[in-house]
C-alpha positions in Angstrom: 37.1 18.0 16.3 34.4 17.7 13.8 34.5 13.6 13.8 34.5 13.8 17.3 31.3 14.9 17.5 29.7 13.2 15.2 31.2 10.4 17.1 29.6 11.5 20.3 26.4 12.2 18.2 26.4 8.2 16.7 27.4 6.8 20.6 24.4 8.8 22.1 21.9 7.4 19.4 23.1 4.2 20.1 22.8 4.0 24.1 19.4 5.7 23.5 18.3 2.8 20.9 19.5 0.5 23.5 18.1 2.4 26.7 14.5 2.7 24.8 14.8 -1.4 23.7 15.0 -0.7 19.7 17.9 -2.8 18.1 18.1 -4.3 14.9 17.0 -7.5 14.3 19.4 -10.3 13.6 18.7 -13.4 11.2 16.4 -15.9 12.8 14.8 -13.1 15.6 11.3 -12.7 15.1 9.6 -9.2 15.4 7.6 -8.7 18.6 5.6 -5.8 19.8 6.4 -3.9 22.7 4.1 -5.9 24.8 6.7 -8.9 24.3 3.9 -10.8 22.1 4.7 -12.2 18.7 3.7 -9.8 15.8 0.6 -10.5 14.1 0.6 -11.0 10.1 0.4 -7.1 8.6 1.1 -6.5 12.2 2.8 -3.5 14.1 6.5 -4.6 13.3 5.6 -4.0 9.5 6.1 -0.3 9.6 5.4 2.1 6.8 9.0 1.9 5.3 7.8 -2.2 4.9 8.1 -2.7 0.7 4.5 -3.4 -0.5 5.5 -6.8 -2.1 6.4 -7.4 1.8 3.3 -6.6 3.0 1.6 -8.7 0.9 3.5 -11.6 1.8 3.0 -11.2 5.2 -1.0 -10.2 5.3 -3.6 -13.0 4.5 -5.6 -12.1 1.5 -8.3 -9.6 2.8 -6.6 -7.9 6.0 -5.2 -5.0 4.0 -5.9 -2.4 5.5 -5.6 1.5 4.6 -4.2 3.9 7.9 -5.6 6.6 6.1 -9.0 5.9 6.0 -10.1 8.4 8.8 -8.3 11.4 7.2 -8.3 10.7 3.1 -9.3 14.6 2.6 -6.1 15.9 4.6 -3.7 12.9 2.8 -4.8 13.5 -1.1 -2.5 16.0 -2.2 0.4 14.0 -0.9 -1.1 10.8 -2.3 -1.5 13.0 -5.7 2.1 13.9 -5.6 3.1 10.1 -5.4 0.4 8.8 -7.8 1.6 11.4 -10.6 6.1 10.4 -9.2 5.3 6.5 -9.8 3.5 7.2 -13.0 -0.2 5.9 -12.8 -1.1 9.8 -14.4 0.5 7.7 -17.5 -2.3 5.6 -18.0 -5.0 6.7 -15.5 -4.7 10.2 -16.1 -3.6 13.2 -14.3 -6.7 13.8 -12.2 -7.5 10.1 -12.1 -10.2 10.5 -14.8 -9.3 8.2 -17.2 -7.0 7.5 -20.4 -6.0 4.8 -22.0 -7.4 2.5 -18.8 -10.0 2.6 -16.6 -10.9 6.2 -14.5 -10.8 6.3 -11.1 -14.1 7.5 -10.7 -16.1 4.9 -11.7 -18.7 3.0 -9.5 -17.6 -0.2 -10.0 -13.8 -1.0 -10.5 -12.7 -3.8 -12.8 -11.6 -6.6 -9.7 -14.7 -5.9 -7.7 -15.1 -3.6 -4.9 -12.8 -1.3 -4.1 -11.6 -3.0 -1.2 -8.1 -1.5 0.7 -7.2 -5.7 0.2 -7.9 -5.6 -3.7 -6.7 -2.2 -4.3 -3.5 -2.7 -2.7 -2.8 -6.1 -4.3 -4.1 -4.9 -7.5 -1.6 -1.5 -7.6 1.3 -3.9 -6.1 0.8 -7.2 -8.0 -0.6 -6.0 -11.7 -3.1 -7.4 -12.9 -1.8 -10.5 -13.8 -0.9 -11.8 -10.7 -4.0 -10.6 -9.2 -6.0 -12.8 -11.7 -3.4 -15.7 -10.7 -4.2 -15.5 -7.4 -7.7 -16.1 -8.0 -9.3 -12.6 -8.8 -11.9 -12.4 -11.9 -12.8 -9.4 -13.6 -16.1 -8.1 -13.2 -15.9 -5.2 -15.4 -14.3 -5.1 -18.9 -13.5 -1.4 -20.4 -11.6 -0.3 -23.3 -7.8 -0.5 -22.0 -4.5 -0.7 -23.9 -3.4 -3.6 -21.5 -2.9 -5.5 -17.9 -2.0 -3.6 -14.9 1.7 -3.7 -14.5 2.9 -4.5 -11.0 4.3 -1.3 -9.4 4.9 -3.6 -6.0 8.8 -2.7 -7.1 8.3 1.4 -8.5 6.4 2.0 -5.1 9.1 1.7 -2.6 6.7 1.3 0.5 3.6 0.6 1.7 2.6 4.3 3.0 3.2 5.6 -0.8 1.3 2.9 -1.9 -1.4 3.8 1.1 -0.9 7.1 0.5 -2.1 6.8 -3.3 -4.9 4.8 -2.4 -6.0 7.8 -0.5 -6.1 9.9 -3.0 -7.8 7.7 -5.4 -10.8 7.3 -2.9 -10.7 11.1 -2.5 -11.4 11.2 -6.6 -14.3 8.5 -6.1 -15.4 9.4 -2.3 -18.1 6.7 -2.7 -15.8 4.3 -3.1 -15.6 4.3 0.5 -18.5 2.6 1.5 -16.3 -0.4 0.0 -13.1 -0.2 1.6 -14.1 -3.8 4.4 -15.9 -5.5 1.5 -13.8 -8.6 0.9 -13.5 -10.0 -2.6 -15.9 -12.7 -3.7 -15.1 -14.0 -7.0 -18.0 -14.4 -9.1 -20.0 -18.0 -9.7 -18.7 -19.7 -12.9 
């Protein structure tokens, strides 16, 4: 009796996913929007389950942008929670105030402003692949060593999002940075 209903339960999901127009995608189908028009780069179809290393390849450098923006207050604790799970507390501290790299409260962070782009690519990529890509460092501090890439520790983009949260509610002025695309300085 028991697998019956579960039975019913998984056939009732599945003429509702069909009856509402959400299917799985198949190899080769590309993602649209509800309005039938193909999804943009970083677009709607990239949901907040998307990986971050996904996200990345899919968004042009500078259209990163943070969902949380509007309401970092009512996110931090949660972001806090992940920060300290994927380990950043290790080397940026518990409270974000420093350690054996840079705090979180500083004015100016190492890769420029503290763009959602660079801040997102930065936690994602490491350091090292951020400076591949083209990014210089603007400000040197006593550190141990290079970012590592936690694109593969954070499992999706909204815990990644969700961190960045709480690290602009440790340095609220880092705000006023968020849109400022990177500009790598003149050699």
């Amino acid at each position: 009796m028991r697998k019956f209903i579960i039975g019913l339960l998984a056939a009732g999901a599945l003429c509702a996913g069909a009856w509402l127009g959400v299917g799985s995608l198949q190899a080769g189908d590309e993602a649209k929007p509800a309005d039938g028009a193909a999804a943009q780069p970083g677009g709607p179809m990239l949901g907040p389950a998307t990986p971050p290393l996904e996200l990345i390849a899919s968004t042009p450098k500078g259209e990163l942008k943070n969902p949380y923006n509007a309401d970092i207050d009512a996110i931090a604790e949660e972001g806090h929670h992940r920060y300290m799970a994927a380990g950043c507390n290790g080397c940026h501290g518990g409270g974000g105030g420093g350690g054996m790299c840079p705090p979180l409260t500083n004015d100016t962070w190492v890769y420029g402003p503290a763009s959602d782009d660079t801040l997102f690519r930065l936690i994602a990529l490491g350091s090292d692949a951020l400076k591949a890509d083209g990014y210089t460092r603007i400000k040197h501090e006593v550190v141990v060593g290079p970012m590592p890439p936690f694109g593969g520790i954070i499992k999706t983009s909204d815990d990644l999002w969700r961190i960045i949260a709480f690290m602009r509610s440790k340095n609220p002025s880092s705000m006023k940075q968020v849109d400022m695309p990177y500009v790598a300085p003149a050699q």
